[in-house]
Biopython code that builds the backbone (N, CA, C, O; Angstrom):
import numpy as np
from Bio.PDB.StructureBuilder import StructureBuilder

atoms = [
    (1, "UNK", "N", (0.833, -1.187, 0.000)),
    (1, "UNK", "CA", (0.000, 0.000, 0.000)),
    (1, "UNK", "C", (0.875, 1.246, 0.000)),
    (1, "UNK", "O", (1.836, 1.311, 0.766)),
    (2, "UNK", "N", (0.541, 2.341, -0.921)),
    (2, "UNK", "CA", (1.358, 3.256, -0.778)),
    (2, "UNK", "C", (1.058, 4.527, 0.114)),
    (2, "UNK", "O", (-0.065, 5.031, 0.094)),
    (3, "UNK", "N", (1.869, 4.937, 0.739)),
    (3, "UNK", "CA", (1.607, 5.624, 1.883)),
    (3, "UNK", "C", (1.918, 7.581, 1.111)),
    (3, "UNK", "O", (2.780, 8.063, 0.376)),
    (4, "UNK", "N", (0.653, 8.150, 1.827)),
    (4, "UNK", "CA", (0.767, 9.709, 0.977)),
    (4, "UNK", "C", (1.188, 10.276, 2.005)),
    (4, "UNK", "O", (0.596, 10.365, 3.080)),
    (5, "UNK", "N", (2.781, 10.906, 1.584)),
    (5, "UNK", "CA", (3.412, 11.947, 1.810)),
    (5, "UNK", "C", (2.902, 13.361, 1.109)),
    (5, "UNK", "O", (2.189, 13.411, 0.107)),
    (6, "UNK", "N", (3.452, 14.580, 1.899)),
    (6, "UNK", "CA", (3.471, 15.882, 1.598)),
    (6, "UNK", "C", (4.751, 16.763, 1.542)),
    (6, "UNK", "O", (5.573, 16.639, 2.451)),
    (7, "UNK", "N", (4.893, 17.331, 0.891)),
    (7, "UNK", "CA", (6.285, 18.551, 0.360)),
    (7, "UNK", "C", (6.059, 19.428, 0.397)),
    (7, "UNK", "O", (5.223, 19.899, -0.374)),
    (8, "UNK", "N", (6.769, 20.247, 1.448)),
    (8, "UNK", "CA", (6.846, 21.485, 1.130)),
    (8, "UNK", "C", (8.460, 21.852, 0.658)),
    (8, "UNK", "O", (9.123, 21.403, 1.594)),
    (9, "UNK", "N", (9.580, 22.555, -0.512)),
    (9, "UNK", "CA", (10.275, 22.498, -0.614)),
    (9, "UNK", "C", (11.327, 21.374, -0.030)),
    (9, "UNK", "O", (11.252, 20.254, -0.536)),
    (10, "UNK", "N", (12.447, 21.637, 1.156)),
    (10, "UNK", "CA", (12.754, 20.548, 1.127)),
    (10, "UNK", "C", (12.670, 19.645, 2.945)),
    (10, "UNK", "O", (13.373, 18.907, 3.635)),
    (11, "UNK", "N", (11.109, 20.449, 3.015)),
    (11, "UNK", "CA", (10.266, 18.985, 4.021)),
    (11, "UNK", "C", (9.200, 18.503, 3.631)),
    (11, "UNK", "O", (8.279, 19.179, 3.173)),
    (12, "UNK", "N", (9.188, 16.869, 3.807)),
    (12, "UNK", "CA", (8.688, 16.321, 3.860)),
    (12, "UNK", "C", (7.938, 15.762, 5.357)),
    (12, "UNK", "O", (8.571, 15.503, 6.380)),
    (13, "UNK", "N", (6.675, 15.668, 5.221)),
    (13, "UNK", "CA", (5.722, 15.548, 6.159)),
    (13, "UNK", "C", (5.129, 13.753, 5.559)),
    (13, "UNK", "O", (4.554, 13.808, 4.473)),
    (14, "UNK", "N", (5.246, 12.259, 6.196)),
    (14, "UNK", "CA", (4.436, 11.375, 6.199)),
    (14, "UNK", "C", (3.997, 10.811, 7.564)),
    (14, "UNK", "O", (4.407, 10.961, 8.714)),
    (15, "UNK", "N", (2.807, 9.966, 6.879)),
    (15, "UNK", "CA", (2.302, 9.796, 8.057)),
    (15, "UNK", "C", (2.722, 8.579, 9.202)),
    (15, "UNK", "O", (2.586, 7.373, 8.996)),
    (16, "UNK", "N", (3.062, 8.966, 9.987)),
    (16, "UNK", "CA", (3.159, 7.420, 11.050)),
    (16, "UNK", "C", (2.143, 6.403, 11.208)),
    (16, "UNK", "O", (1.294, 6.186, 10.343)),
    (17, "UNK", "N", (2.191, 6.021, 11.877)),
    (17, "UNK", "CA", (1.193, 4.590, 12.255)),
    (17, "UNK", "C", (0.832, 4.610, 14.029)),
    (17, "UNK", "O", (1.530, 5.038, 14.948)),
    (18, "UNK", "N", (-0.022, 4.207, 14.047)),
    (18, "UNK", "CA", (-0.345, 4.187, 15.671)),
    (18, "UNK", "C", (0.679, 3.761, 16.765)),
    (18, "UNK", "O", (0.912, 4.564, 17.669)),
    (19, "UNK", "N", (1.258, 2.641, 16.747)),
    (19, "UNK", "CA", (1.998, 2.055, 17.227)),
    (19, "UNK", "C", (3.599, 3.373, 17.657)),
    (19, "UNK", "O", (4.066, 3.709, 18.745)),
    (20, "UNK", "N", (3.921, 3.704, 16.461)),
    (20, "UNK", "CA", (4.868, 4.707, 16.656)),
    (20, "UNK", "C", (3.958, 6.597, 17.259)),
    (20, "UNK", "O", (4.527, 7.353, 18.046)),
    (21, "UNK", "N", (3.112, 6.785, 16.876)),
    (21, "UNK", "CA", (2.446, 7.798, 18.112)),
    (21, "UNK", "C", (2.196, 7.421, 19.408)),
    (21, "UNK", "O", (2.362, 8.310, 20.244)),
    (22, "UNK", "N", (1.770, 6.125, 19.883)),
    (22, "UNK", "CA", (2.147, 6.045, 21.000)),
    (22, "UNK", "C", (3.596, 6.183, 21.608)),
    (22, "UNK", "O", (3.629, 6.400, 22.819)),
    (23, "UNK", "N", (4.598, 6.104, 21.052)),
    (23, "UNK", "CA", (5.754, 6.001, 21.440)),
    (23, "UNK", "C", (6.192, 7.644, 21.502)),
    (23, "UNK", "O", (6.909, 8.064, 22.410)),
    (24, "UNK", "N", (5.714, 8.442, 20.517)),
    (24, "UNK", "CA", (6.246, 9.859, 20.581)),
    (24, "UNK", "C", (5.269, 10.595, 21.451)),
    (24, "UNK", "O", (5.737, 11.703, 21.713)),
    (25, "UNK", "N", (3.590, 10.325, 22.234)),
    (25, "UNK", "CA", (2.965, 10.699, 23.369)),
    (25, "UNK", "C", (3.897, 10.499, 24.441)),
    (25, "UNK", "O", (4.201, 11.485, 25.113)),
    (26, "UNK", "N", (4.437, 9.304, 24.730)),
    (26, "UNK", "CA", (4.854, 8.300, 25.945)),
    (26, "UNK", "C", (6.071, 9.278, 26.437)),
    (26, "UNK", "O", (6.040, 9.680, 27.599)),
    (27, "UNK", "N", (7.448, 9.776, 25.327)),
    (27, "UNK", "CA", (8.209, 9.743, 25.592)),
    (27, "UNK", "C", (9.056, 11.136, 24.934)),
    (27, "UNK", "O", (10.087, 11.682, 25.327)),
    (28, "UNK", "N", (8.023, 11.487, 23.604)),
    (28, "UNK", "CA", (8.501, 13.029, 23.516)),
    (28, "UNK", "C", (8.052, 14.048, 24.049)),
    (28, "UNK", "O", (7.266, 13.793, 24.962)),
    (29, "UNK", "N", (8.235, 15.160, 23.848)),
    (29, "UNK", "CA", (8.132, 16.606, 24.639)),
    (29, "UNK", "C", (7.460, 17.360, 23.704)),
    (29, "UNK", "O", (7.917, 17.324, 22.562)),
    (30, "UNK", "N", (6.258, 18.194, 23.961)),
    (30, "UNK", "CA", (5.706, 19.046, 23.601)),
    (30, "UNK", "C", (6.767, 20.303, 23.080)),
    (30, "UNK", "O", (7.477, 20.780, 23.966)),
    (31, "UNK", "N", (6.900, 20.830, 21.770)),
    (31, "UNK", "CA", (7.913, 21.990, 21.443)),
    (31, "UNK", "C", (6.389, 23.361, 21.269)),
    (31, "UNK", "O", (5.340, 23.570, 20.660)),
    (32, "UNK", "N", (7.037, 23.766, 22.003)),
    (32, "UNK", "CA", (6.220, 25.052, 22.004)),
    (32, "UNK", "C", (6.256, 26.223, 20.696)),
    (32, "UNK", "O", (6.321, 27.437, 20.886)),
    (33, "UNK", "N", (6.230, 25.928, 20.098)),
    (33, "UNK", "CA", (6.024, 26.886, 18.253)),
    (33, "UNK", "C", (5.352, 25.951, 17.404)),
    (33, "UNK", "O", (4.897, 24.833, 17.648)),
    (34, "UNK", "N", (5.380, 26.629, 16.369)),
    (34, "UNK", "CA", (4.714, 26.295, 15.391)),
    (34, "UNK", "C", (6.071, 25.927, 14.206)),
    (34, "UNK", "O", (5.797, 25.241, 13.221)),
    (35, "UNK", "N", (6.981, 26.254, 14.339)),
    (35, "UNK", "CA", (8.126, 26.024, 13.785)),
    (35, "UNK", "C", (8.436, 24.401, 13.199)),
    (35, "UNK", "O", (8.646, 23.739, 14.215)),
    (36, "UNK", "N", (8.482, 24.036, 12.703)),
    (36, "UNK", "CA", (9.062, 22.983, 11.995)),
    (36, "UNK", "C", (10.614, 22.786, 11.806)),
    (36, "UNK", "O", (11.338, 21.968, 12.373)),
    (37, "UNK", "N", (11.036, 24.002, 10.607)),
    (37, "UNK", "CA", (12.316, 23.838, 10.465)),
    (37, "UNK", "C", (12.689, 25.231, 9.426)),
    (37, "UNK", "O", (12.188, 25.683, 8.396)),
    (38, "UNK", "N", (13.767, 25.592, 10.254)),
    (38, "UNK", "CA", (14.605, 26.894, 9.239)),
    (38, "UNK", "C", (15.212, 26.650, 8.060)),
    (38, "UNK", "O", (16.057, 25.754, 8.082)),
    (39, "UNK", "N", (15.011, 27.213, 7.013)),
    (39, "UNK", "CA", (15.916, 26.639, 5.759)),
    (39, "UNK", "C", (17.252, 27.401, 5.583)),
    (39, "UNK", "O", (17.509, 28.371, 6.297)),
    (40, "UNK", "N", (17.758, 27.136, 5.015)),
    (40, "UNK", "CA", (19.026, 27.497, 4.912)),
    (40, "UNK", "C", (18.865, 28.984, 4.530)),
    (40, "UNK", "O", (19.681, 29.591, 5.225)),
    (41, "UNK", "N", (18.321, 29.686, 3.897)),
    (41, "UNK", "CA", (17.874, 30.487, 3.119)),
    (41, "UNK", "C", (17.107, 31.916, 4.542)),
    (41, "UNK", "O", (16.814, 33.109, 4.466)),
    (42, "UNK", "N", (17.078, 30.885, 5.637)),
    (42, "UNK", "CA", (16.640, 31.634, 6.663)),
    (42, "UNK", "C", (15.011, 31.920, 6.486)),
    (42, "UNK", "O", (14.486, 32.680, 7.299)),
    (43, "UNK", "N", (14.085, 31.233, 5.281)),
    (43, "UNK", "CA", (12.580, 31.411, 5.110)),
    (43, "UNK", "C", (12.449, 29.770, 6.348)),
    (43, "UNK", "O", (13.146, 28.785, 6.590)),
    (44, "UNK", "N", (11.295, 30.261, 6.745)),
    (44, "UNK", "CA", (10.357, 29.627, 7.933)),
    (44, "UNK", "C", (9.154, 28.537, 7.802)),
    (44, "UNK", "O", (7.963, 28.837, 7.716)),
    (45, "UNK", "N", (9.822, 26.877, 7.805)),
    (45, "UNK", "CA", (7.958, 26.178, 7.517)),
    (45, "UNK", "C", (7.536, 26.113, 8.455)),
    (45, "UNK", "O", (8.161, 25.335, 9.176)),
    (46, "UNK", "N", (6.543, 26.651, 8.999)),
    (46, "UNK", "CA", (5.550, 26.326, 9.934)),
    (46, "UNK", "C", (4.395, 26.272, 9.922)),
    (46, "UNK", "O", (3.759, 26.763, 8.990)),
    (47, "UNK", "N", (3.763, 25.613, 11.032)),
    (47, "UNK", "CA", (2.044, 26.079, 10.951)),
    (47, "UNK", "C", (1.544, 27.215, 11.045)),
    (47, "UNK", "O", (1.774, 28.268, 11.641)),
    (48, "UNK", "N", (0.369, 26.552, 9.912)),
    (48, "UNK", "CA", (-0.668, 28.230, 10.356)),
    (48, "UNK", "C", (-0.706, 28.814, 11.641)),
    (48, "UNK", "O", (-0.664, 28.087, 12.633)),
    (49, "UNK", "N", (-0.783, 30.089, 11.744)),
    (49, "UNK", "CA", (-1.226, 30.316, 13.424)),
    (49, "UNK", "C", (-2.257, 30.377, 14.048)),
    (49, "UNK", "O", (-2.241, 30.668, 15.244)),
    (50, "UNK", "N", (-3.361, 30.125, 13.403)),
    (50, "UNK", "CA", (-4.762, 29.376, 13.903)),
    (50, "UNK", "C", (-4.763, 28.052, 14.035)),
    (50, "UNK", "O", (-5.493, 27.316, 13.369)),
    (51, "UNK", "N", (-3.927, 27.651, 14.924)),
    (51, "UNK", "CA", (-4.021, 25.852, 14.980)),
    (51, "UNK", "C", (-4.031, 25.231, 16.223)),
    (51, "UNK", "O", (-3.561, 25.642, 17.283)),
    (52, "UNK", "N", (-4.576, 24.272, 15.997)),
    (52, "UNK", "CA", (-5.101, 23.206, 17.678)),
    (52, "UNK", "C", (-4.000, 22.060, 17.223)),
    (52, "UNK", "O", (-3.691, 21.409, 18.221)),
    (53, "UNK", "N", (-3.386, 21.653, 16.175)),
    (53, "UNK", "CA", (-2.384, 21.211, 15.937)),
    (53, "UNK", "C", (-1.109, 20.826, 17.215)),
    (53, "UNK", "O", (-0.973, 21.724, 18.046)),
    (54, "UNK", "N", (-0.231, 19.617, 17.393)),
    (54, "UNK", "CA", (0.363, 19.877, 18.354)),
    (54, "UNK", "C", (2.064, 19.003, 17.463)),
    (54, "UNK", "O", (2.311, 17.993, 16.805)),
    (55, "UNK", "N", (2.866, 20.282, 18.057)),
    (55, "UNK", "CA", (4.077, 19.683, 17.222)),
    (55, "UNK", "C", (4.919, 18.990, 18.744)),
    (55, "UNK", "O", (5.167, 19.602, 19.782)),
    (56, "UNK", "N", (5.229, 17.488, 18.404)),
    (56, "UNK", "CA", (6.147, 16.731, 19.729)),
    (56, "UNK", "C", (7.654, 17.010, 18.833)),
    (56, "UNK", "O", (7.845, 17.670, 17.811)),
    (57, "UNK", "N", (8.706, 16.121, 19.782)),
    (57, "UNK", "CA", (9.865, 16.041, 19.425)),
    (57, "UNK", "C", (10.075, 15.150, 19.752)),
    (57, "UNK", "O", (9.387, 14.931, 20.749)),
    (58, "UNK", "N", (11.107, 13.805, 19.357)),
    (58, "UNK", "CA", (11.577, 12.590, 19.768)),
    (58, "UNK", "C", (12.809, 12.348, 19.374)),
    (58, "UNK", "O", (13.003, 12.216, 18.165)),
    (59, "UNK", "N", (14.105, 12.219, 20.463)),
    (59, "UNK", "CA", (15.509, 11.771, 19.405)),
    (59, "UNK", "C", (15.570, 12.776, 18.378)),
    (59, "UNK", "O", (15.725, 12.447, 17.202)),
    (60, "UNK", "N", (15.459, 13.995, 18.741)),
    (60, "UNK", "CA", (15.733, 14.981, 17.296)),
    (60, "UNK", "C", (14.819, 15.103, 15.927)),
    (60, "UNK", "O", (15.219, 15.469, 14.821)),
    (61, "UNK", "N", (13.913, 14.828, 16.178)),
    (61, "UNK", "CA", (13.060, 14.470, 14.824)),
    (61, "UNK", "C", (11.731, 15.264, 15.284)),
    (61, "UNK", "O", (11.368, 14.970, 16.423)),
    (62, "UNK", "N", (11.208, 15.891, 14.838)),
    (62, "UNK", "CA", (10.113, 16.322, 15.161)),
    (62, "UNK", "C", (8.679, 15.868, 14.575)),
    (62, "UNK", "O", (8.771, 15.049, 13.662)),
    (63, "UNK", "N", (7.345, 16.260, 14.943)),
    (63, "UNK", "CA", (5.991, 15.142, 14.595)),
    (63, "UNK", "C", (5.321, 15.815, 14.674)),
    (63, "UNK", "O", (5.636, 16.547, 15.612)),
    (64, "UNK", "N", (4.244, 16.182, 14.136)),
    (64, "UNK", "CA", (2.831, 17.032, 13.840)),
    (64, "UNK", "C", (1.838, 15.927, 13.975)),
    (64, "UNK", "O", (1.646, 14.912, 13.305)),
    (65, "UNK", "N", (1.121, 16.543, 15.302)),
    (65, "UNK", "CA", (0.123, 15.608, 15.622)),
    (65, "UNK", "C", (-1.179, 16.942, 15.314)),
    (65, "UNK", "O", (-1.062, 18.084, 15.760)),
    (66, "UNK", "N", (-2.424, 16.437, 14.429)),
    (66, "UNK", "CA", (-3.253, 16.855, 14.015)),
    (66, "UNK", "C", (-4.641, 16.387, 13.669)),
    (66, "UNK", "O", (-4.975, 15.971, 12.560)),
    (67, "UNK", "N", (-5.623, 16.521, 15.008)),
    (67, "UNK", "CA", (-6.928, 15.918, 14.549)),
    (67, "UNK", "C", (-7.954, 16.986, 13.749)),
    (67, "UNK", "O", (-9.154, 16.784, 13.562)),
    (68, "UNK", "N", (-7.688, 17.401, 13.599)),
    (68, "UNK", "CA", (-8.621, 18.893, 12.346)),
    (68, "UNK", "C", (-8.000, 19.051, 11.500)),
    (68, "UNK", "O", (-8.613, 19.778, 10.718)),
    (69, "UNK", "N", (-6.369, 18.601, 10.859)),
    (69, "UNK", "CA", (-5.535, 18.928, 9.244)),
    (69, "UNK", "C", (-5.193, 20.264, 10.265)),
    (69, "UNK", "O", (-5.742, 20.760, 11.249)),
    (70, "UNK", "N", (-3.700, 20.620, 9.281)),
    (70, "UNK", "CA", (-3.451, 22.028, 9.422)),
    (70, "UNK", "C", (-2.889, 22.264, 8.101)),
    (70, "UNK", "O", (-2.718, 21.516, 7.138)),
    (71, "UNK", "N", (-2.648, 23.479, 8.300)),
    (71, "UNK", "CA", (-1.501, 23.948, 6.828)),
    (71, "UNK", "C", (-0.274, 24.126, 7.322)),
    (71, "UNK", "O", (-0.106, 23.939, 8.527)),
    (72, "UNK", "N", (0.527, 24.416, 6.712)),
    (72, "UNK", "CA", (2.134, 24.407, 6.536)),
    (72, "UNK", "C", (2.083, 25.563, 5.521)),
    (72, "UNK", "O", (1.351, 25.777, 4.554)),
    (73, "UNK", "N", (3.204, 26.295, 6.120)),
    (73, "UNK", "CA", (2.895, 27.536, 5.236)),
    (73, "UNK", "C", (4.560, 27.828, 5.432)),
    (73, "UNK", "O", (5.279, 27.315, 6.289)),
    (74, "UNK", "N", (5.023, 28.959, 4.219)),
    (74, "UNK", "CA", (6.424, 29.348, 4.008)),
    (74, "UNK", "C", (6.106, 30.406, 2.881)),
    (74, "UNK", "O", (5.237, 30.392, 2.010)),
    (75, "UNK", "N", (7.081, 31.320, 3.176)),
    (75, "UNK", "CA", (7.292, 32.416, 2.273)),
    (75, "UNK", "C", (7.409, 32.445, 0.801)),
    (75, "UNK", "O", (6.934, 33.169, -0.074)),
    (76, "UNK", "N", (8.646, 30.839, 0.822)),
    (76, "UNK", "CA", (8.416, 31.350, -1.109)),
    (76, "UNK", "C", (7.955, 29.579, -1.728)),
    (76, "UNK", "O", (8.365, 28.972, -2.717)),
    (77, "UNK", "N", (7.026, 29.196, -0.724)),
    (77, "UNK", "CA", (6.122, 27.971, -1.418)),
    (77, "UNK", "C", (4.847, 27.605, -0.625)),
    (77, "UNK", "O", (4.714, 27.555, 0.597)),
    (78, "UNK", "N", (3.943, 27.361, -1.590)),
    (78, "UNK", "CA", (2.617, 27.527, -1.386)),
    (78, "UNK", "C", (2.264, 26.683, -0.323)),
    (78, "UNK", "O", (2.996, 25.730, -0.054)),
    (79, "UNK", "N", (1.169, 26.917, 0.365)),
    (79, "UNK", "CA", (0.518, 26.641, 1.544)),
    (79, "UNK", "C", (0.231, 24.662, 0.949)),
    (79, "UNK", "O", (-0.276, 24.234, -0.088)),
    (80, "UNK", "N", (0.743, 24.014, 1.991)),
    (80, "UNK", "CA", (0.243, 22.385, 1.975)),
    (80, "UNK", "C", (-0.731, 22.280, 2.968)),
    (80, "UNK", "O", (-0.359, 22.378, 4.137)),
    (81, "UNK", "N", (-1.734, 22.125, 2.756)),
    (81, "UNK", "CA", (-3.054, 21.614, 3.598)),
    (81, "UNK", "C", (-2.886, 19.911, 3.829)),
    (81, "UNK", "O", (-3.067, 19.027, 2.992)),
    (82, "UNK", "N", (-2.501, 19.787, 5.173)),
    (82, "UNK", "CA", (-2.214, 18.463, 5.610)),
    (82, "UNK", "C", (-3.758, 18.010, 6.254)),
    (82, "UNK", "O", (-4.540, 18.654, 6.953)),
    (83, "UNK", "N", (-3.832, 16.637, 5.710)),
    (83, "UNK", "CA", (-5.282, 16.099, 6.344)),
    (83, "UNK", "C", (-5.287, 15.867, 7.901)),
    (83, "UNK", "O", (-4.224, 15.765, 8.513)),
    (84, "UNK", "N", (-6.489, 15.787, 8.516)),
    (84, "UNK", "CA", (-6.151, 15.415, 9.791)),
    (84, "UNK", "C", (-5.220, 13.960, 9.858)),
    (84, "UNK", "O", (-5.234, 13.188, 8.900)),
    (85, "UNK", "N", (-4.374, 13.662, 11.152)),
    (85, "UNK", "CA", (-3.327, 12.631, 11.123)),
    (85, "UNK", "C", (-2.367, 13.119, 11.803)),
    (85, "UNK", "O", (-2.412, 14.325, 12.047)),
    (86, "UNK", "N", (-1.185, 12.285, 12.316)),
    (86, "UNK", "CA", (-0.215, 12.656, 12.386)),
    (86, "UNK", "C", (0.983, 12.153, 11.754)),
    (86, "UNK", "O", (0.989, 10.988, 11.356)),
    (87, "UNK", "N", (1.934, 12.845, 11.622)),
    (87, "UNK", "CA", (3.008, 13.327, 10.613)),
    (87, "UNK", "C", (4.374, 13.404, 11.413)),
    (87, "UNK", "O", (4.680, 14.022, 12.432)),
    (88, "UNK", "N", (5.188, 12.426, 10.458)),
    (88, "UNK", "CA", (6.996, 12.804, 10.664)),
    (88, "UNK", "C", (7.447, 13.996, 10.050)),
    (88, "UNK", "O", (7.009, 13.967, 8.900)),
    (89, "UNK", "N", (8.037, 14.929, 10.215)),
    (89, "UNK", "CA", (8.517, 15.731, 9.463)),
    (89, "UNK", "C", (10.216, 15.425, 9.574)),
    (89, "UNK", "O", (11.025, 15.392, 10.501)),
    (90, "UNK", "N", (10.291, 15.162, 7.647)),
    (90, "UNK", "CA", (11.455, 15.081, 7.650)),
    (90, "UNK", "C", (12.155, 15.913, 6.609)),
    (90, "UNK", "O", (11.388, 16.668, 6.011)),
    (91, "UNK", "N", (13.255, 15.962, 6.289)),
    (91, "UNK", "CA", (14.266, 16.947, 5.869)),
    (91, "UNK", "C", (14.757, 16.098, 4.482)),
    (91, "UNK", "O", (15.385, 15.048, 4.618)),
    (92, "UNK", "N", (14.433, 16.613, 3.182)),
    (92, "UNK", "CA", (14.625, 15.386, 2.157)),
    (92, "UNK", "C", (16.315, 15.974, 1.677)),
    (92, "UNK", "O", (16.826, 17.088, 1.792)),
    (93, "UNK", "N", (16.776, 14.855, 1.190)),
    (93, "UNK", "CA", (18.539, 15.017, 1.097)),
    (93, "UNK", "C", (18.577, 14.219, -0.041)),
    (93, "UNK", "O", (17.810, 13.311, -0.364)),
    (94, "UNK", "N", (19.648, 14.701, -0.669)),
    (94, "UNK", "CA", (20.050, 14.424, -2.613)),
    (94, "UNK", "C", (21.518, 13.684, -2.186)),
    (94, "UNK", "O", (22.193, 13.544, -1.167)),
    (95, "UNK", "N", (21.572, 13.348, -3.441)),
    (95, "UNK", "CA", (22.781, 12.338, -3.636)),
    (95, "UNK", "C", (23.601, 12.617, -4.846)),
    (95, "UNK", "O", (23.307, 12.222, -5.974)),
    (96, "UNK", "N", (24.811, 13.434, -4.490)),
    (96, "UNK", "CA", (25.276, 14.052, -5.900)),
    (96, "UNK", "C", (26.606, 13.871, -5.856)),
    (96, "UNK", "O", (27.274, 14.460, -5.007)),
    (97, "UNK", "N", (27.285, 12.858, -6.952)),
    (97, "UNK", "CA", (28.570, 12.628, -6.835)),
    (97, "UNK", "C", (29.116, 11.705, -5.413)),
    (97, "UNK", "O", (29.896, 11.924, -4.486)),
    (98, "UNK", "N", (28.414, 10.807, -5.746)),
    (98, "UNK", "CA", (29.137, 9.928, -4.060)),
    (98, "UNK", "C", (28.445, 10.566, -2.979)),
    (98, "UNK", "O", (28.225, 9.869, -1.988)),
    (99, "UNK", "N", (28.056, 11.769, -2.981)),
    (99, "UNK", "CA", (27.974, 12.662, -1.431)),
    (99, "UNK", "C", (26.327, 12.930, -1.511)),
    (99, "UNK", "O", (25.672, 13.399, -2.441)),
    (100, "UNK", "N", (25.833, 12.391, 0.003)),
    (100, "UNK", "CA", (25.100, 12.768, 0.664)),
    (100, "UNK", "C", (24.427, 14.147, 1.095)),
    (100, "UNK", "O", (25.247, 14.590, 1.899)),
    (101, "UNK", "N", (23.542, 14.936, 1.020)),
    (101, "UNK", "CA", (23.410, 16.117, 1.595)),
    (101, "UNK", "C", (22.335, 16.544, 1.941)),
    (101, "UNK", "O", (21.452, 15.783, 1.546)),
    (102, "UNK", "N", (21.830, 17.647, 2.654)),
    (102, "UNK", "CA", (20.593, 18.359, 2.731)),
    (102, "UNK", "C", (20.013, 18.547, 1.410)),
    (102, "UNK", "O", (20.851, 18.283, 0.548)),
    (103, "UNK", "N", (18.767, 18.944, 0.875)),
    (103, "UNK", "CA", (18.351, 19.504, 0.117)),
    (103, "UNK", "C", (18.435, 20.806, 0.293)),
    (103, "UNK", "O", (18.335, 21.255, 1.435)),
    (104, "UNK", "N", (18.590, 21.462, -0.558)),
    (104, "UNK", "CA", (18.990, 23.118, -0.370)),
    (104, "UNK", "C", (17.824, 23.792, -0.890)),
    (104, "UNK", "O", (17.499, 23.955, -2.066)),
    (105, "UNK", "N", (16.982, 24.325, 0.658)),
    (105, "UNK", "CA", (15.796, 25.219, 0.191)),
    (105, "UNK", "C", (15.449, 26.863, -0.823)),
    (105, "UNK", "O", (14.295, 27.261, -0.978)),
]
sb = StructureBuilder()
sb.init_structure("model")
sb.init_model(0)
sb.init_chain("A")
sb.init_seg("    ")
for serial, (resi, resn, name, xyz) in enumerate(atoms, 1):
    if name == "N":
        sb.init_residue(resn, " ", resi, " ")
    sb.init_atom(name, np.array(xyz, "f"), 0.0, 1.0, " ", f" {name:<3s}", serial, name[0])
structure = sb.get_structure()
């Protein structure tokens, strides 16, 4: 079954599975923003600021837990309307010449 991911430049938002939200309730920490992640570029993905949305943290990785959908919003790429669910947010990385890297927002 294929599982639907979301993009915003270079994050990616998929969805977890129950089994692993219990584990990031149990044992991660509530991050107080709406912040996601800074791009290199210094533009901002985060949530809308009308949101009941709740972003955890686990081992460095952060998770968008969302029973109403939120958006994801950034300066120079369009608004992603995420369904209700919760969400890994991860950081997508290229492979150029042998070498590993960030994606460069």
């Amino acid at each position: 079954m294929a599982v639907k991911a979301y993009r915003q430049g270079d994050v990616c938002l998929v969805p977890i599975d129950e089994k692993r939200l219990a584990e990031i309730k149990e044992k991660g920490k509530v991050v107080k923003t709406r912040l996601l992640r800074k791009g290199e570029n210094g533009g901002l993905h985060q949530l809308e600021k009308e949101t009941k949305a709740v972003i955890y943290e686990l081992d460095g990785v952060k998770y968008v837990l969302s029973e109403d959908g939120v958006g994801v919003v950034h300066g120079e790429h369009a608004r992603v309307d995420l369904p209700p669910g919760n969400y890994e947010v991860r950081v997508q990385r290229e492979i150029s010449q042998d070498r590993e890297s960030f994606v460069r927002d």
